[in-house]
N, C-alpha and C positions, 0 to 999 in steps of 0.2 A: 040330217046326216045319215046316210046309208049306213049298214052292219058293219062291210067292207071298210068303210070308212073312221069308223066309232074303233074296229079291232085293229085297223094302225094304229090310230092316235095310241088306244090303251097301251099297245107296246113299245110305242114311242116313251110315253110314263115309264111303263117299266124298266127301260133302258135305262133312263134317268135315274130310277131309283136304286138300279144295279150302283149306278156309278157313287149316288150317293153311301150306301154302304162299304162299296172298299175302302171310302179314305176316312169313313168311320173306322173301321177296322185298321188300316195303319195307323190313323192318330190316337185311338184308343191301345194300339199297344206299345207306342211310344211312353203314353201319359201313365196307363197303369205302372209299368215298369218305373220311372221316377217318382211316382208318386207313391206307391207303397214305400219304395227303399228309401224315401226322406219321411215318410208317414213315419214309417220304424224308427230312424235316428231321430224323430223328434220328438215321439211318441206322444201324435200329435191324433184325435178324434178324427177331425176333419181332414187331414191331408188322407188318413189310412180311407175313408169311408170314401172320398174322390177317387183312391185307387182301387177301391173296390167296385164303384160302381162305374169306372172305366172297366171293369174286368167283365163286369155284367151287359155294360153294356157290347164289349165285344161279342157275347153270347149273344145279344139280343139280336147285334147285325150279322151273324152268323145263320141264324134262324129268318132272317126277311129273308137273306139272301136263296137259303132254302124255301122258301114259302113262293119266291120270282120265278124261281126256278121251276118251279113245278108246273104253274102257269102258263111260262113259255113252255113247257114241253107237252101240257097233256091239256090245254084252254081254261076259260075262266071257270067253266062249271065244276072242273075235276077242282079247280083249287081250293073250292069254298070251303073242303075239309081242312087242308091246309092251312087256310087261314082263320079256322076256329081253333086249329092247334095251335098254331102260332101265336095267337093274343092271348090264350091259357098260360104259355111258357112265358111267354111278355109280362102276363100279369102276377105269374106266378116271384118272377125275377125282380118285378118292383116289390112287392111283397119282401122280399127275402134283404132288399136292400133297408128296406123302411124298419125291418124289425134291425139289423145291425146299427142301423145309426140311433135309433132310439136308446138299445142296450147296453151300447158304447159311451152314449151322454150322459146314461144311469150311471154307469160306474166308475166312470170321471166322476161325477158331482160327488156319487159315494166316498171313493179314494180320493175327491178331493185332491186330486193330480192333475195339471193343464200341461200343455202344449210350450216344445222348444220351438225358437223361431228358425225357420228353413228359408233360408235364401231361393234355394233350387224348388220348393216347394212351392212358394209366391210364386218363380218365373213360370213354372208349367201351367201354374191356376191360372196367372195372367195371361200364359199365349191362348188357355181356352176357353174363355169366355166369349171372345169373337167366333172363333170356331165353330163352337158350339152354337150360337146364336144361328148363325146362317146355315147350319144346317138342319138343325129345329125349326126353321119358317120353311124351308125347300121340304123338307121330309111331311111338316102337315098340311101344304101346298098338296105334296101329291099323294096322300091320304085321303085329303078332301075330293082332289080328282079320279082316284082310283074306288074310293067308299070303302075303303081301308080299317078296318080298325088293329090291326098288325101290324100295320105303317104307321099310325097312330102312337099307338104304345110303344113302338122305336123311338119314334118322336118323342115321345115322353122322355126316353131315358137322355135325350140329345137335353133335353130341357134342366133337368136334375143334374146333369154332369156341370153345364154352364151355371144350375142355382149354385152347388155346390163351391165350384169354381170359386162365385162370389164370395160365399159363405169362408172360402179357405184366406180367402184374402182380405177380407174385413176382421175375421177373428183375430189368423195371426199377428195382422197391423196391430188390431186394440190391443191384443196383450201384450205384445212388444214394446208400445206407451205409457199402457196404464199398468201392467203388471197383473192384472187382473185374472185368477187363474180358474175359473166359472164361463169364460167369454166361449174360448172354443167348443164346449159342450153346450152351452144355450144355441150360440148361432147354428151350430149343426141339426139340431132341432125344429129348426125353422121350412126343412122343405118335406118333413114325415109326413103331415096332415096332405099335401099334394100328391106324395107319392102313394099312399094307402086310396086317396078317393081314384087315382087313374089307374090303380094295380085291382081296386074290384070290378072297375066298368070294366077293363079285359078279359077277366076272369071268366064274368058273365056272358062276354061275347057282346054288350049292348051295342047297338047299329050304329054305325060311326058318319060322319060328314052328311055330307050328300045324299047317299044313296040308300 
C-alpha cells in the first residue's frame, strides 16, 4: 500500500472514530444525568459510581475528540504528543474512577448502609450494556487499527460503563430478593482491579495494539 493510500485509509478510521465519540458523548450525557439523580434517591454505590463514570467518561470522549482533531489538522507526527497527553488524562480518569468506587464500598461496608431499589436506575443500566458493548469492540477495533493507546483507554472507559452497567443490575436485583444489604458494595468492587491495571498501562504511555 502506498503512503497516499495508508493516509486515506487512516483518516477514513478517524472519521469513524469522530463518529464514535459523539454518540458517546450524547449517550453519556443522557446516562450520567439519570443515573446520578436515581444514584442520589437511592443512595445507591453502584447507580452513583455508573453516573460518575459516565461523567468521566464524557471527559474521556471529550479529549479523543481533541487528540482526532489535532491529527486531522497538523498529521500523525504533530499528534503523537497529543496522544501521549491523551492516555496520561485517560489514565489519569480511570485512576480517579477506581479510587471513588473502591472508597464508596468502604464506607458502605463501614456504615453498613445498602442500596434503594431504582426502577429508572435498572432501565438506564439495562439500555447500556448493549450500548456500551458495541462501542467498546468498534472503539478497540480502531485502536488496534490506528496503534492508539488514547483510543484504547476510551475503550476502556466504554468497557467499565457496560461492567458497571452489569454490576448496577445484578446488585440491585439480589438485594431487592435477598435483602441483603453488603451486595451493592461487593459487586461494585468487582471492576477496580480492571480499571487500576488499564489506568497505569495509560499512564505510562505502554505501546498499544499493533503498532
Amino acid at each position: 500500500m502506498t503512503v497516499a493510500n495508508k493516509s486515506v485509509d487512516r483518516a477514513a478510521l478517524i472519521g469513524v472514530a469522530f463518529r464514535l465519540e459523539w454518540i458517546t458523548l450524547g449517550w453519556m450525557a443522557v446516562e450520567a444525568a439519570v443515573a446520578l439523580a436515581s444514584g442520589i434517591a437511592a443512595s445507591s454505590i453502584t447507580l452513583l459510581a455508573f453516573g460518575l463514570d459516565s461523567v468521566i467518561e464524557l471527559a474521556s470522549a471529550g479529549v479523543l475528540i481533541w487528540r482526532l482533531a489535532v491529527e486531522l489538522r497538523h498529521g500523525q507526527d504533530f499528534s503523537e504528543r497529543a496522544e501521549r497527553l491523551a492516555s496520561r488524562i485517560g489514565g489519569g480518569l480511570l485512576f480517579a474512577l477506581a479510587l471513588y468506587v473502591a472508597a464508596s464500598a468502604a464506607w458502605s461496608l463501614w456504615t453498613r448502609e445498602g442500596a434503594e431499589f431504582s426502577p429508572v436506575g435498572i432501565a438506564v443500566a439495562l439500555a447500556a450494556i448493549p450500548i456500551m458493548y458495541v462501542l467498546a469492540r468498534r472503539k478497540l477495533d480502531i485502536a488496534d487499527e490506528l496503534g492508539s493507546r488514547a483510543m484504547r483507554t476510551d475503550a476502556v472507559e466504554s468497557i467499565a460503563c457496560g461492567w458497571l452497567s452489569f454490576v448496577v443490575v445484578i446488585g440491585l436485583l439480589a438485594q431487592l430478593f435477598t435483602g441483603l444489604w453488603w451486595i451493592d458494595a461487593v459487586t461494585s468492587l468487582g471492576i477496580v482491579g480492571f480499571l487500576v491495571k488499564e489506568a497505569r498501562e495509560a499512564w505510562r504511555g505502554e505501546e498499544c495494539c499493533g503498532e
